[in-house]
FIKOLZA-1660 file (N, C-alpha, C; in steps of 0.1 Angstrom, whole numbers, plus 5000, padded with zeros to 4 digits):
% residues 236
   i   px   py   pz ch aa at
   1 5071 7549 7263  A  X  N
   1 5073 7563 7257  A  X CA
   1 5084 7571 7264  A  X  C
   2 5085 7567 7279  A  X  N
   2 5098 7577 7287  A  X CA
   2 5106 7572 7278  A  X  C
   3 5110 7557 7278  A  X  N
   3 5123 7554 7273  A  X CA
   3 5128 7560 7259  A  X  C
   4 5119 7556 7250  A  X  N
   4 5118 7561 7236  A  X CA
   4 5121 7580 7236  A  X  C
   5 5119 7587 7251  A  X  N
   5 5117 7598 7245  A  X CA
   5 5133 7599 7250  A  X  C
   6 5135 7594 7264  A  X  N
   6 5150 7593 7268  A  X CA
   6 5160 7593 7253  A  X  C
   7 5156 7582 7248  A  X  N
   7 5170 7575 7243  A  X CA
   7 5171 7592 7230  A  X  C
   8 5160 7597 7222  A  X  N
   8 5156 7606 7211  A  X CA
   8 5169 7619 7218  A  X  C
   9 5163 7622 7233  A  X  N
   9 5174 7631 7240  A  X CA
   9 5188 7632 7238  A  X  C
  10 5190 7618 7243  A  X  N
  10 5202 7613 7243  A  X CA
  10 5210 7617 7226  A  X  C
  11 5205 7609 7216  A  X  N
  11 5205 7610 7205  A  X CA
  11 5210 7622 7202  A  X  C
  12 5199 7635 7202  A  X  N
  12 5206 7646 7201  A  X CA
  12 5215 7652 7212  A  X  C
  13 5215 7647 7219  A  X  N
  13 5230 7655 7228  A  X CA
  13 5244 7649 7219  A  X  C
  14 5240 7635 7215  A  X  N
  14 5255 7626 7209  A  X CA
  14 5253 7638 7196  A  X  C
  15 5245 7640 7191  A  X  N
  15 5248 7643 7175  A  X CA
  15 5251 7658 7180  A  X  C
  16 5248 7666 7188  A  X  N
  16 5251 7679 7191  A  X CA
  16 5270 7677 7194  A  X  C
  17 5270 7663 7200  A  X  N
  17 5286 7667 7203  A  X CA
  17 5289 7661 7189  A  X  C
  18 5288 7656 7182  A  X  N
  18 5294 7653 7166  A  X CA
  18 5297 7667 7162  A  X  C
  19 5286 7672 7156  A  X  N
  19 5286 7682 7150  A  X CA
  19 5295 7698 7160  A  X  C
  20 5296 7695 7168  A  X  N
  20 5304 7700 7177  A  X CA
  20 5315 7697 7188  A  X  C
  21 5323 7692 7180  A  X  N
  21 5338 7680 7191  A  X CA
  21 5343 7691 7197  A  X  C
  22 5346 7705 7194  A  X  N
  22 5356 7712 7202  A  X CA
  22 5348 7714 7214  A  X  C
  23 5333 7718 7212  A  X  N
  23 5325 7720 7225  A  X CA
  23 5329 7715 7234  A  X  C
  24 5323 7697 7228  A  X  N
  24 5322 7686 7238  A  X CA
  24 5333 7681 7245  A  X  C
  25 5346 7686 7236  A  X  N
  25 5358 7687 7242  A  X CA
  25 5364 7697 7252  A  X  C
  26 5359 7709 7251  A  X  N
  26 5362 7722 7262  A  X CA
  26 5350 7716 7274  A  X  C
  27 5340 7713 7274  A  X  N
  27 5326 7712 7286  A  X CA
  27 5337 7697 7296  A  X  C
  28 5344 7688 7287  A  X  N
  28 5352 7678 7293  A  X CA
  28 5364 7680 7297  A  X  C
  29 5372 7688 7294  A  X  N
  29 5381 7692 7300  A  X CA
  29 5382 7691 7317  A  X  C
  30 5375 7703 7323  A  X  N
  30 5376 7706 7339  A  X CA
  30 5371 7690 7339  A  X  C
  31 5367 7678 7335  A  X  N
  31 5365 7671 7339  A  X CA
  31 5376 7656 7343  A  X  C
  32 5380 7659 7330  A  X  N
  32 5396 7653 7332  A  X CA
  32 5406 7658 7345  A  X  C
  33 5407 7669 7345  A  X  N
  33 5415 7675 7354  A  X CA
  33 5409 7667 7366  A  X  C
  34 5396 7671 7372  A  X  N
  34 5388 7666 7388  A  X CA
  34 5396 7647 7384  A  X  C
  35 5397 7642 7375  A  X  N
  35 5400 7629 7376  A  X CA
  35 5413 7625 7377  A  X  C
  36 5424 7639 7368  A  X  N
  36 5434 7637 7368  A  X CA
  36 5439 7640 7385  A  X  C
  37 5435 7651 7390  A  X  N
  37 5437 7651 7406  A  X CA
  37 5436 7638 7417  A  X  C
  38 5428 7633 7413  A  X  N
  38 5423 7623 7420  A  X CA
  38 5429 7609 7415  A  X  C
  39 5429 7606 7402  A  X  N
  39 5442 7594 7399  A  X CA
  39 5457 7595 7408  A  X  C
  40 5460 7608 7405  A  X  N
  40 5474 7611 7409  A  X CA
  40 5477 7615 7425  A  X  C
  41 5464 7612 7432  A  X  N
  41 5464 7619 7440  A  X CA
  41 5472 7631 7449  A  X  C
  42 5471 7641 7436  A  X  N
  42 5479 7655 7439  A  X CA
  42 5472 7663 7449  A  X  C
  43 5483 7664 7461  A  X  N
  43 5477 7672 7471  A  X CA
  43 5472 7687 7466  A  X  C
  44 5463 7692 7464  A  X  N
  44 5465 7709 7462  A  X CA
  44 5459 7715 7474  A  X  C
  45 5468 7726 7476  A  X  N
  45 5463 7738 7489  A  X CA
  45 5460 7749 7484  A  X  C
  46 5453 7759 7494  A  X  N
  46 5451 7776 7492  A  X CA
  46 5445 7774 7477  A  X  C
  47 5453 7786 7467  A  X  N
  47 5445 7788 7457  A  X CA
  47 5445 7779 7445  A  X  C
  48 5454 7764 7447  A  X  N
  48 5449 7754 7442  A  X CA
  48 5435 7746 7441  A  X  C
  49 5438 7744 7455  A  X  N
  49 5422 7739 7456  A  X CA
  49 5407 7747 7456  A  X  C
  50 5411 7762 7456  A  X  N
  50 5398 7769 7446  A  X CA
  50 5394 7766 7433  A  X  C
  51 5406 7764 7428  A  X  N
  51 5409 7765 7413  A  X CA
  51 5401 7747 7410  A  X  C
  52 5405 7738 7418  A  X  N
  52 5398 7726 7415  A  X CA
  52 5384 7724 7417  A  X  C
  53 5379 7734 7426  A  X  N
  53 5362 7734 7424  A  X CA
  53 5361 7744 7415  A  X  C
  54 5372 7752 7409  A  X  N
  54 5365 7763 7398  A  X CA
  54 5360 7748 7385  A  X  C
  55 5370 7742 7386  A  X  N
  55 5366 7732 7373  A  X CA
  55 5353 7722 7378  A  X  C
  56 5352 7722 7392  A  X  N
  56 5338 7712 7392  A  X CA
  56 5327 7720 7392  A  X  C
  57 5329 7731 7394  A  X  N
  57 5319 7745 7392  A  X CA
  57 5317 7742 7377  A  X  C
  58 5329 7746 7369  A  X  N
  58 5329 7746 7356  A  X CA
  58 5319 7735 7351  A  X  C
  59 5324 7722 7348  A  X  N
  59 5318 7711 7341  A  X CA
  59 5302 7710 7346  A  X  C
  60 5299 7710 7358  A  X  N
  60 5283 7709 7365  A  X CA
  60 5273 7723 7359  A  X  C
  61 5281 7732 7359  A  X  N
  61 5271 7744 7352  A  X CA
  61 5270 7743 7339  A  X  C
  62 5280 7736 7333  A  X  N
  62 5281 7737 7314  A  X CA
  62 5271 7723 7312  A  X  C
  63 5267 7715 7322  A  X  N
  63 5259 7706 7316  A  X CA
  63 5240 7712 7312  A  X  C
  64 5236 7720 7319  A  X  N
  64 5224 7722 7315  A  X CA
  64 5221 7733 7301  A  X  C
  65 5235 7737 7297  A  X  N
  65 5236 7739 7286  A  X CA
  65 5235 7732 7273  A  X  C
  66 5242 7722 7275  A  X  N
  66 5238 7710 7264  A  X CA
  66 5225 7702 7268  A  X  C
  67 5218 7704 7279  A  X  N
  67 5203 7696 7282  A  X CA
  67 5195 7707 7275  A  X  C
  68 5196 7720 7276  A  X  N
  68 5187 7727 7268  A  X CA
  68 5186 7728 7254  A  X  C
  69 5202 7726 7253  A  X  N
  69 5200 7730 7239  A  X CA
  69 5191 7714 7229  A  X  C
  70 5200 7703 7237  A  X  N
  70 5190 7690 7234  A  X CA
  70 5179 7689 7232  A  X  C
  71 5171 7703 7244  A  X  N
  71 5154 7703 7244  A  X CA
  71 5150 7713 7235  A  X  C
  72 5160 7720 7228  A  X  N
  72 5155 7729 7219  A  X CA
  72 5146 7742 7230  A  X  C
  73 5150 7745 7243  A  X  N
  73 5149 7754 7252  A  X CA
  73 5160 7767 7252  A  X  C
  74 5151 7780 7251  A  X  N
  74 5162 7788 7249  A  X CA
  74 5171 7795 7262  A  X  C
  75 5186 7792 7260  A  X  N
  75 5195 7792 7271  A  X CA
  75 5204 7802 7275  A  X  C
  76 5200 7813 7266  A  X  N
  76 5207 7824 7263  A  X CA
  76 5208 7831 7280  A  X  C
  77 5199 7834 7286  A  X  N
  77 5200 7841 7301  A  X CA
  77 5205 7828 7307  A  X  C
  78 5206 7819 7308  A  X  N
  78 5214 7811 7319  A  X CA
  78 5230 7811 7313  A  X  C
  79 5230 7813 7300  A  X  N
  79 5243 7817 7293  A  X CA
  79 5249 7826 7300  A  X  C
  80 5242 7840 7299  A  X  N
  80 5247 7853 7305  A  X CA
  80 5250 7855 7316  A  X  C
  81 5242 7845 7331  A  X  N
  81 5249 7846 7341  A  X CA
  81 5257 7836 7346  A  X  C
  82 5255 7823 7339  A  X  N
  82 5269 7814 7342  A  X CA
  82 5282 7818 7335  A  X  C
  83 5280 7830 7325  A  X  N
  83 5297 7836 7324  A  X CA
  83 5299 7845 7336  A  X  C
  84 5286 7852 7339  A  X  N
  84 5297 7860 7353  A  X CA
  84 5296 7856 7363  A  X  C
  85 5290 7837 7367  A  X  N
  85 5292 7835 7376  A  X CA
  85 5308 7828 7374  A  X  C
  86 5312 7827 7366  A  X  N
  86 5325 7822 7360  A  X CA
  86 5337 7830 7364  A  X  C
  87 5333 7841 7360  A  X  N
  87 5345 7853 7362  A  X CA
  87 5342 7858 7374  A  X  C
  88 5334 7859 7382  A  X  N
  88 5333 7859 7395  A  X CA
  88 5340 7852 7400  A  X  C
  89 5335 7838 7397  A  X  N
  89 5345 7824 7407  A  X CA
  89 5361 7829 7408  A  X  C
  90 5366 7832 7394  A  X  N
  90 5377 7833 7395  A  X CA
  90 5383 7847 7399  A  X  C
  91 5377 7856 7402  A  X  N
  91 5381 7870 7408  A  X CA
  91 5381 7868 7423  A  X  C
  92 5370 7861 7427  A  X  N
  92 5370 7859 7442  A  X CA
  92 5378 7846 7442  A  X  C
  93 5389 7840 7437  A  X  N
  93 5400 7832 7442  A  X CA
  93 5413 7839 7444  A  X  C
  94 5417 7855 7434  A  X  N
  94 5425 7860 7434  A  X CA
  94 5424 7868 7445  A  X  C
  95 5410 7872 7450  A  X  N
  95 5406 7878 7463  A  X CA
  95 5410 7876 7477  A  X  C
  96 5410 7865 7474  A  X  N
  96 5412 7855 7486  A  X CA
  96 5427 7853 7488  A  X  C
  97 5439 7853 7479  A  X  N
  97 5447 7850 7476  A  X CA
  97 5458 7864 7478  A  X  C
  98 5449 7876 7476  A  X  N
  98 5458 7889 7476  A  X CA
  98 5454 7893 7492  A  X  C
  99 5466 7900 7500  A  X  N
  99 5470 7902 7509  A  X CA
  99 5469 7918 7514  A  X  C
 100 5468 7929 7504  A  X  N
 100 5470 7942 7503  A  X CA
 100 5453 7942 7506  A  X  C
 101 5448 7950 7515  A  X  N
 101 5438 7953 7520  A  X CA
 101 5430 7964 7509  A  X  C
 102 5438 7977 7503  A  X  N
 102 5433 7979 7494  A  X CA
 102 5428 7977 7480  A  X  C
 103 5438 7965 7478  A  X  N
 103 5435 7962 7464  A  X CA
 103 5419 7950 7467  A  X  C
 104 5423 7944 7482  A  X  N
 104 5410 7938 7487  A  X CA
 104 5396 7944 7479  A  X  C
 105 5398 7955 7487  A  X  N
 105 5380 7970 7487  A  X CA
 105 5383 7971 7476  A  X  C
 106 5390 7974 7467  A  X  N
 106 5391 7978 7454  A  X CA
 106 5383 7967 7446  A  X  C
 107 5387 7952 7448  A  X  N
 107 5380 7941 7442  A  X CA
 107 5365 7942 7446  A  X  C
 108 5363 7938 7457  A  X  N
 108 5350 7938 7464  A  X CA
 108 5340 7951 7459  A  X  C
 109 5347 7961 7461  A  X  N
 109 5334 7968 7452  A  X CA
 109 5336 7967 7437  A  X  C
 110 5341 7965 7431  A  X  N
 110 5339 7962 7415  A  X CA
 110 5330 7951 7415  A  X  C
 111 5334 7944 7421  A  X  N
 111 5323 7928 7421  A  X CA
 111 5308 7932 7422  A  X  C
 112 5309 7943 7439  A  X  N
 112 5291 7947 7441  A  X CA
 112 5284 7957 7429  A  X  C
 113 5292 7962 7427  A  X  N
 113 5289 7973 7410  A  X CA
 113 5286 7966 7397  A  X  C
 114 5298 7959 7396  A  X  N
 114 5294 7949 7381  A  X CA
 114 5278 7940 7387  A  X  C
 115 5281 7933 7400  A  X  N
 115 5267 7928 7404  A  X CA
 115 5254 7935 7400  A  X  C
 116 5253 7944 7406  A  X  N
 116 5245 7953 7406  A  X CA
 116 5237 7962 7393  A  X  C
 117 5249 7962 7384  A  X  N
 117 5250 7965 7371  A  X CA
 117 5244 7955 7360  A  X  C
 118 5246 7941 7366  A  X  N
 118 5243 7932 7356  A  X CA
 118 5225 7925 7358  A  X  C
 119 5223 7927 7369  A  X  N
 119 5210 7922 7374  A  X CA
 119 5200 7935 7367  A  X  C
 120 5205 7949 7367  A  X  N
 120 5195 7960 7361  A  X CA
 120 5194 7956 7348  A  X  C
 121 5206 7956 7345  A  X  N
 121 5203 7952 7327  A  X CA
 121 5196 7938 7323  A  X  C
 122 5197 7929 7325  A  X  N
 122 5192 7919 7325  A  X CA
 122 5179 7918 7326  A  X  C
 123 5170 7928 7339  A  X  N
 123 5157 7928 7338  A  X CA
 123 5154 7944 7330  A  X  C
 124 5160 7952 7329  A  X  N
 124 5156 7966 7318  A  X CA
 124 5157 7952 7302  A  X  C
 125 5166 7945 7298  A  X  N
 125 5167 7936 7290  A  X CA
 125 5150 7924 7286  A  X  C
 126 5147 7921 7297  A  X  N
 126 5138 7911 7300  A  X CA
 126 5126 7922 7300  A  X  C
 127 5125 7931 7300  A  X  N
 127 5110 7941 7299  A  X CA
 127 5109 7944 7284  A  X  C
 128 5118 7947 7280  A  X  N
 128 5115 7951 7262  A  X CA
 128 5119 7934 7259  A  X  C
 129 5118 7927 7265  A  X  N
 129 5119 7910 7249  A  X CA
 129 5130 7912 7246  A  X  C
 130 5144 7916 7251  A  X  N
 130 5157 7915 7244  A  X CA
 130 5166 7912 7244  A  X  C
 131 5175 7901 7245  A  X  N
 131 5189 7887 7253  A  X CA
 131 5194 7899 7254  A  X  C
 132 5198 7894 7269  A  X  N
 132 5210 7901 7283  A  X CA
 132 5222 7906 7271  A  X  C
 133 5226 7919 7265  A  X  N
 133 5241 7919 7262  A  X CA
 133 5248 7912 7271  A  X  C
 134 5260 7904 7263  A  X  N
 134 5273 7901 7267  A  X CA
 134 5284 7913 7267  A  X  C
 135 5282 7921 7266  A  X  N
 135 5292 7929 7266  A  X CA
 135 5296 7933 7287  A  X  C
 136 5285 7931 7294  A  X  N
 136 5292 7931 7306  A  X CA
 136 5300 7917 7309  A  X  C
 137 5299 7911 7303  A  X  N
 137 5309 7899 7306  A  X CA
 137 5323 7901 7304  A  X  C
 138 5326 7911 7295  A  X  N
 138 5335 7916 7287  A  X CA
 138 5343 7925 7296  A  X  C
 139 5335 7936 7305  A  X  N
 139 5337 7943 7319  A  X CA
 139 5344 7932 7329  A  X  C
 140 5336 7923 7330  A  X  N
 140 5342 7911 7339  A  X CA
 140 5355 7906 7338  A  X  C
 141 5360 7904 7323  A  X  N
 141 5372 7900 7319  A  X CA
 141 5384 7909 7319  A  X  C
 142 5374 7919 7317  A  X  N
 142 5387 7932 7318  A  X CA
 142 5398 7930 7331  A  X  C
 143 5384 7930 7342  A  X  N
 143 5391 7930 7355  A  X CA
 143 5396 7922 7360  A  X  C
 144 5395 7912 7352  A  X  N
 144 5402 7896 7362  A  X CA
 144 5412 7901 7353  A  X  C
 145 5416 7908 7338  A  X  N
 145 5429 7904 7334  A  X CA
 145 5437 7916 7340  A  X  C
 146 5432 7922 7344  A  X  N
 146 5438 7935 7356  A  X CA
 146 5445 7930 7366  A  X  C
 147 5435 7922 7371  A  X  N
 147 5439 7914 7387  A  X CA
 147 5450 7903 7382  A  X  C
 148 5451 7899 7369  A  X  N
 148 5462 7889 7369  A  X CA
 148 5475 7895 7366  A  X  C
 149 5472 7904 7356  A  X  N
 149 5483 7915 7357  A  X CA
 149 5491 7921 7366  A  X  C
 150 5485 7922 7374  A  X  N
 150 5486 7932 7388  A  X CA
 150 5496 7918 7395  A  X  C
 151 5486 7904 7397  A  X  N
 151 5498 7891 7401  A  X CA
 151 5509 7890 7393  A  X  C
 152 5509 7889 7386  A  X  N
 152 5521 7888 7374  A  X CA
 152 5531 7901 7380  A  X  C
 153 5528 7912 7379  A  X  N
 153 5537 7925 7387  A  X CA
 153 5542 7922 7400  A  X  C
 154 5535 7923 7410  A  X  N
 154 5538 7917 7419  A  X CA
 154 5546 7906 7425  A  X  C
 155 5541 7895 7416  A  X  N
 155 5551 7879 7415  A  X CA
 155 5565 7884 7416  A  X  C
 156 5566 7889 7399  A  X  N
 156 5581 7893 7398  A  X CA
 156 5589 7900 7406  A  X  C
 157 5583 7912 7411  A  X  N
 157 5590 7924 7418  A  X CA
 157 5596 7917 7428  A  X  C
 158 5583 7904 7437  A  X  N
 158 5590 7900 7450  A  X CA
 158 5598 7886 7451  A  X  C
 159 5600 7882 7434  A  X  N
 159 5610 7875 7433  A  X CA
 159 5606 7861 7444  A  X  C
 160 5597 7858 7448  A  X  N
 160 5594 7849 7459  A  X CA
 160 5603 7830 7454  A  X  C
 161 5600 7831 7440  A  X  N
 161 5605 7819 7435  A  X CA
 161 5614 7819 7423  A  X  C
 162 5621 7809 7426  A  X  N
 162 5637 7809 7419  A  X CA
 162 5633 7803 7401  A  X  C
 163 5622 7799 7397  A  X  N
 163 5616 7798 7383  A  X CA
 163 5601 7799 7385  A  X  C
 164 5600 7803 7378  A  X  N
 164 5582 7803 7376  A  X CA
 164 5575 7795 7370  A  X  C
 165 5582 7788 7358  A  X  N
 165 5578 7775 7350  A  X CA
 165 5573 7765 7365  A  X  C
 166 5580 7765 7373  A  X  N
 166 5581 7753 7387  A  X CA
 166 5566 7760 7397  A  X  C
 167 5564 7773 7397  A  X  N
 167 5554 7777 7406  A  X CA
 167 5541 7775 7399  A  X  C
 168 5528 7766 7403  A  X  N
 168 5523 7763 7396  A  X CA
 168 5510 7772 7398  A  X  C
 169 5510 7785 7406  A  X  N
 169 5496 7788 7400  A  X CA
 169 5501 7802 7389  A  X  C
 170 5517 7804 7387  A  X  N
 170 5517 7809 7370  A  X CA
 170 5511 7803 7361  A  X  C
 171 5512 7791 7360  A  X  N
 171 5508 7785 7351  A  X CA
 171 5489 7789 7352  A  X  C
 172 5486 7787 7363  A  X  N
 172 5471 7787 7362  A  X CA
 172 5469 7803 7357  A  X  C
 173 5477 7811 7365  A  X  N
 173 5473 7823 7362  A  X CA
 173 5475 7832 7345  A  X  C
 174 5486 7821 7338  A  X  N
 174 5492 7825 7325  A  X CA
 174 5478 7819 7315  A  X  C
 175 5472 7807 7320  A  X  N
 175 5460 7800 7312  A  X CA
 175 5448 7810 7313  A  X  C
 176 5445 7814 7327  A  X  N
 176 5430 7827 7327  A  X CA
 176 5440 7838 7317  A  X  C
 177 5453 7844 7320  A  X  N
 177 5449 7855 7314  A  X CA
 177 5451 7854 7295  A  X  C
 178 5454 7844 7290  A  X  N
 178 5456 7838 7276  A  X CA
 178 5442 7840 7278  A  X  C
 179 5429 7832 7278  A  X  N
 179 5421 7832 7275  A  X CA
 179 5407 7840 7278  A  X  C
 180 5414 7851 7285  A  X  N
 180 5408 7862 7293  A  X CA
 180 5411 7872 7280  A  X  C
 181 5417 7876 7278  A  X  N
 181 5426 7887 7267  A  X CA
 181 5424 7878 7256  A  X  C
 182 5423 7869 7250  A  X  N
 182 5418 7866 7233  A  X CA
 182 5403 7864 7235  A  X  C
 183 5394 7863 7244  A  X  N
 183 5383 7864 7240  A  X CA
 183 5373 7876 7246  A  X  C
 184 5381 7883 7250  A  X  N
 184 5375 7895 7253  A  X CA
 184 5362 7909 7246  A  X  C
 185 5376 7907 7230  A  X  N
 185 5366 7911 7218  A  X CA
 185 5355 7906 7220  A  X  C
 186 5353 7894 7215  A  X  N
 186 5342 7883 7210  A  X CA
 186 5329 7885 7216  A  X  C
 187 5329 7888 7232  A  X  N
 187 5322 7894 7237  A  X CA
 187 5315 7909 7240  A  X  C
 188 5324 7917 7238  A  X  N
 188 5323 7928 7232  A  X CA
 188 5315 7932 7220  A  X  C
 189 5317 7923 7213  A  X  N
 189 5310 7928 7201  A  X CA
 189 5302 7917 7198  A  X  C
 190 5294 7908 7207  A  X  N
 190 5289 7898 7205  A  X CA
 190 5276 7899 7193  A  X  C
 191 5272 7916 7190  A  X  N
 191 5263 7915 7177  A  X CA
 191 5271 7903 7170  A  X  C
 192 5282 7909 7163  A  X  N
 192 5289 7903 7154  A  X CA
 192 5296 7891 7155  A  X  C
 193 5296 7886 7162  A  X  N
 193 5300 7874 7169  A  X CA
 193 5287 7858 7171  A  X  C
 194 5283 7862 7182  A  X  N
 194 5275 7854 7185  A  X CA
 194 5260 7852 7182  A  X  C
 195 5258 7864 7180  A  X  N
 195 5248 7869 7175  A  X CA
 195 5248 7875 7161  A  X  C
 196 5258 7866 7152  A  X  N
 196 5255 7870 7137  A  X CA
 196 5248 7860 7132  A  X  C
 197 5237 7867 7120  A  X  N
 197 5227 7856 7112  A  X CA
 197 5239 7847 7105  A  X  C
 198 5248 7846 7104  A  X  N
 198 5255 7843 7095  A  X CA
 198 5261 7823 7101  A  X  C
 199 5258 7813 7099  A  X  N
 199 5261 7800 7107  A  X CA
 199 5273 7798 7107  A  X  C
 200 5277 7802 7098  A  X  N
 200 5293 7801 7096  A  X CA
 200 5303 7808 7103  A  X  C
 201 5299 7817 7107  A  X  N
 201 5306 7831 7114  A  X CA
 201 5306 7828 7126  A  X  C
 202 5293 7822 7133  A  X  N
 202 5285 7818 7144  A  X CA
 202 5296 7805 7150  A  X  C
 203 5298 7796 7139  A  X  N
 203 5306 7783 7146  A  X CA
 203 5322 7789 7152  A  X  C
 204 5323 7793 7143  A  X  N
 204 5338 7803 7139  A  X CA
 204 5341 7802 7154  A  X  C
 205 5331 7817 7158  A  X  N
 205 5339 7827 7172  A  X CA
 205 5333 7815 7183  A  X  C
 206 5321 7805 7179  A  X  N
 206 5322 7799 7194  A  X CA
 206 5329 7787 7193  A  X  C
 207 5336 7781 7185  A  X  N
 207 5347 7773 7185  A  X CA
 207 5362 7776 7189  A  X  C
 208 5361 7791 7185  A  X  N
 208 5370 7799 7190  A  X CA
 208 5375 7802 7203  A  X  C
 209 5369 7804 7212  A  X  N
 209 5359 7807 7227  A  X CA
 209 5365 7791 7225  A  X  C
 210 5359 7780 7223  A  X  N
 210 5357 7768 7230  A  X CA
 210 5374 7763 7230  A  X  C
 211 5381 7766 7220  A  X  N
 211 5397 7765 7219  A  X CA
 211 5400 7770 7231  A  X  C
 212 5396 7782 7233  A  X  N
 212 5406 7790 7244  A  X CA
 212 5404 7783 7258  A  X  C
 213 5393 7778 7263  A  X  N
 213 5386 7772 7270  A  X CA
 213 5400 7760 7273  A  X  C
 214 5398 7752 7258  A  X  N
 214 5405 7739 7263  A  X CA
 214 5422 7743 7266  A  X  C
 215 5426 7754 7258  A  X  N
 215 5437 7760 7265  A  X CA
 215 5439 7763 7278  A  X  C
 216 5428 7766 7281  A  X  N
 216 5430 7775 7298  A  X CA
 216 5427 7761 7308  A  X  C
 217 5425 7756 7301  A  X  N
 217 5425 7739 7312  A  X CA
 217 5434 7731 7309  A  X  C
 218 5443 7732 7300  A  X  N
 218 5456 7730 7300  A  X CA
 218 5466 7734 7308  A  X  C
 219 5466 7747 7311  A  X  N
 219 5477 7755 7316  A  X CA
 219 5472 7753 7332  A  X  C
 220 5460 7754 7332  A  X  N
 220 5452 7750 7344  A  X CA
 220 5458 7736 7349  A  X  C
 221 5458 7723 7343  A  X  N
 221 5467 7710 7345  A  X CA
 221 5478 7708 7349  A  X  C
 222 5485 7717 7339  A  X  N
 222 5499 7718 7346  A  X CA
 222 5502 7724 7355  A  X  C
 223 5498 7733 7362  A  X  N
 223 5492 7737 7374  A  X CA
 223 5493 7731 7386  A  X  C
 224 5480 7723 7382  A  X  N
 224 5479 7706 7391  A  X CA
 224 5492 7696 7390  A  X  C
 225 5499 7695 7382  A  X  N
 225 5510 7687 7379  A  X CA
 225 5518 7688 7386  A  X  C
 226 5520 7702 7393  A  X  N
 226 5534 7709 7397  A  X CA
 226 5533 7711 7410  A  X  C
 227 5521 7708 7418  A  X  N
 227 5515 7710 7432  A  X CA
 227 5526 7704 7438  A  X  C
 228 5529 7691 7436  A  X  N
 228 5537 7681 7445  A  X CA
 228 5551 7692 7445  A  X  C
 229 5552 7696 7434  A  X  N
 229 5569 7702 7434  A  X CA
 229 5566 7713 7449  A  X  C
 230 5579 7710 7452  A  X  N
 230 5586 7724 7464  A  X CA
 230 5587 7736 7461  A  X  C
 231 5576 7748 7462  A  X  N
 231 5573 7763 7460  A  X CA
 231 5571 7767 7470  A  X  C
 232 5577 7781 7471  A  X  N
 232 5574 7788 7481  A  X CA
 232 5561 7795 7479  A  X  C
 233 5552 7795 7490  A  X  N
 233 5539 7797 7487  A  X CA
 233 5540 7818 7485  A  X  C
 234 5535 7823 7477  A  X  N
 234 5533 7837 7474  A  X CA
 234 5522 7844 7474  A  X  C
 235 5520 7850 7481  A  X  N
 235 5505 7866 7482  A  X CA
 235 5510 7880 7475  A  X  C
 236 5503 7881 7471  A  X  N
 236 5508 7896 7466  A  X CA
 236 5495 7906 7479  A  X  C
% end
């Protein structure tokens, strides 16, 4: 009976990725990269090698997403804090990374506020029976595309490197904020988005979302690709 119930599991995880290839293609992504690092054995340092556990972070949290949904278990709150544990990950790599002590405090309390902010709602949410809005996830994205903004300003002003195509955490940083800034709405207005009765509308914006995904582990790759190249290392 285990096996029979195993294999039925199995079954619907395969038919969940049929009916859904972009998914099963964005949740595999960061996984390629962890292999492409390791075939190639590309050294990465500093805020590369954050960026390479952001993808093993990535792939290991997105799997109990497809085990629930397989169990027909509703996943919606482990949804809502594995996005801001996501946009966390990657605020506190830029954190780590920026050198100006105020823009530091300035990160660190937004992080303790949005924290703070997101754990009230979540249980004021959980007392009336009501899924966590996504719209603070949407707060989260604001400010990573702030913080990449702010790299991007900075980068240029101090001219650190003679092309930027060649410095590879533009590239990482050009992938979060492409997919930081096109899916921002989506969350925002996730009535209408993720939360429309409508199945059609529904595949739409999370296929959508799942595109941007496989983009931002793209640009994330080439990233990794370019480690070996000669850059001067840069802090803003």
């Amino acid at each position: 009976m285990t096996i029979l119930a195993d294999l039925t599991f199995l079954k619907k995880i395969v038919r969940l990725a049929t009916h859904y290839p972009i998914l099963a293609v964005s949740t595999l992504m960061p996984l390629f990269l962890i292999i492409l690092v390791w075939v190639r054995k590309i050294r990465l340092k500093n805020e590369l090698k954050m960026m390479y556990w952001f993808c093993v972070f990535f792939f290991i949290s997105d799997l109990p997403l497809w085990i629930t949904t397989g169990l027909h278990i509703n996943n919606l709150s482990y949804f809502f804090f594995r996005e801001i544990a996501i946009q966390t990950f990657l605020i506190c790599i830029y954190y780590n990374i920026i050198s100006s002590s105020v823009k530091r405090k300035i990160i660190l309390t937004s992080l303790i506020s949005l924290g703070i902010i997101s754990i009230v709602i979540f249980f004021i949410s959980s007392y009336y029976h009501q899924e966590a809005p996504t719209q603070i996830n949407a707060v989260y994205k604001l400010v990573l595309i702030f913080i990449i903004f702010d790299y991007f300003h900075t980068l240029i002003s101090k001219k650190k490197t003679r092309s930027f195509s060649d410095y590879p955490f533009f590239w990482v940083s050009s992938g979060l904020f492409i997919a930081s800034t096109s899916s921002i709405f989506v969350y925002l207005f996730y009535n209408y988005t993720f939360l429309t009765p409508s199945i059609t509308f529904f595949k739409f914006f999370t296929q959508y979302v799942d595109v941007l995904v496989i983009l931002m582990f793209i640009f994330i790759g080439i990233g990794f690709t370019k480690a070996n190249q000669e850059t001067r290392h840069f802090s803003s």
